[in-house]
N, C-alpha and C positions, 0 to 999 in steps of 0.2 A: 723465424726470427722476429718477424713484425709482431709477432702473437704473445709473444714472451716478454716484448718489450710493450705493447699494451698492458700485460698481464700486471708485470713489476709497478708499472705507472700507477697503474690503479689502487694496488696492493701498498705504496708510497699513499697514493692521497688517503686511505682509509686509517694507514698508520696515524698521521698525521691531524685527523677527523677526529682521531681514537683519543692522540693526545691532547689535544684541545677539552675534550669531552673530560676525561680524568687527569688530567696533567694540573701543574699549580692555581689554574684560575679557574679550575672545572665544574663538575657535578660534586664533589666533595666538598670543597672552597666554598662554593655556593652555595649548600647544606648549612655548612658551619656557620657563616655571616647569615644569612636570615634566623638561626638561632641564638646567635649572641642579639640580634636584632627586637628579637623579643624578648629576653630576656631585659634589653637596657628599656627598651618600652615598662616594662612590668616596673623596673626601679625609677624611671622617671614618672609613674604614675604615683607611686608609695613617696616619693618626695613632693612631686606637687602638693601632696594632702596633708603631709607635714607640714610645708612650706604655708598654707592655706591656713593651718591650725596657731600656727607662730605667728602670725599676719593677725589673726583675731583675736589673738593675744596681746600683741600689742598696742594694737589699735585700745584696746579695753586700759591698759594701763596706760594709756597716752588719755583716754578718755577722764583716769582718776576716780577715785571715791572709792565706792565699792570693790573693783577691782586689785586695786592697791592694800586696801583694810587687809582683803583676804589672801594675797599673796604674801604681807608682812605675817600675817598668823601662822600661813601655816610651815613656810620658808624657816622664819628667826625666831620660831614661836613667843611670839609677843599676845600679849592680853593686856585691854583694856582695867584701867581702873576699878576696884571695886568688885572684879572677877575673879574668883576663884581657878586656880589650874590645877587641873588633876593629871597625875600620871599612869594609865591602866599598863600593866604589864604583863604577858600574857605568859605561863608557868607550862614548860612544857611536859607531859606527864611521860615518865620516863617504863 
């Protein structure tokens, strides 16, 4: 009897070991969140460098002059005085 009833006890704490191991916060859970984990790493590194790119962006039109000229040209397509604008268009061969 004592044998059986060690037996179950044990066969109880294993069950239980097991669900821990795979149950809701287990080895699969924990699979998933370290790859959502790099994945958000990977997009927060592609936004920092955008973020980094728009930053010297407009640091430069903050700065004026040249930046500005060429942002109005090629945004509103403006030209200067006394310039000529051409239009190329490009035919697609069918």
């Amino acid at each position: 009897m004592q044998r059986r009833l060690t037996i179950l006890l044990l066969a109880t704490m294993l069950a239980g070991l097991q669900y821990r191991l795979w149950g809701p916060d287990g080895f699969i859970r924990t699979r998933q969140m370290r790859m959502q984990l790099t994945e958000r790493l990977a997009e927060n590194a592609r936004l920092h460098s955008r973020n980094s790119t728009l930053k010297a962006e407009v640091d430069d039109l903050k700065a004026g002059g040249p930046a500005i000229e060429a942002r109005a040209r090629y945004m509103l397509g403006m030209i200067k005085p006394g310039e000529t604008f051409y239009l190329v268009v490009d035919q697609e061969h069918d």
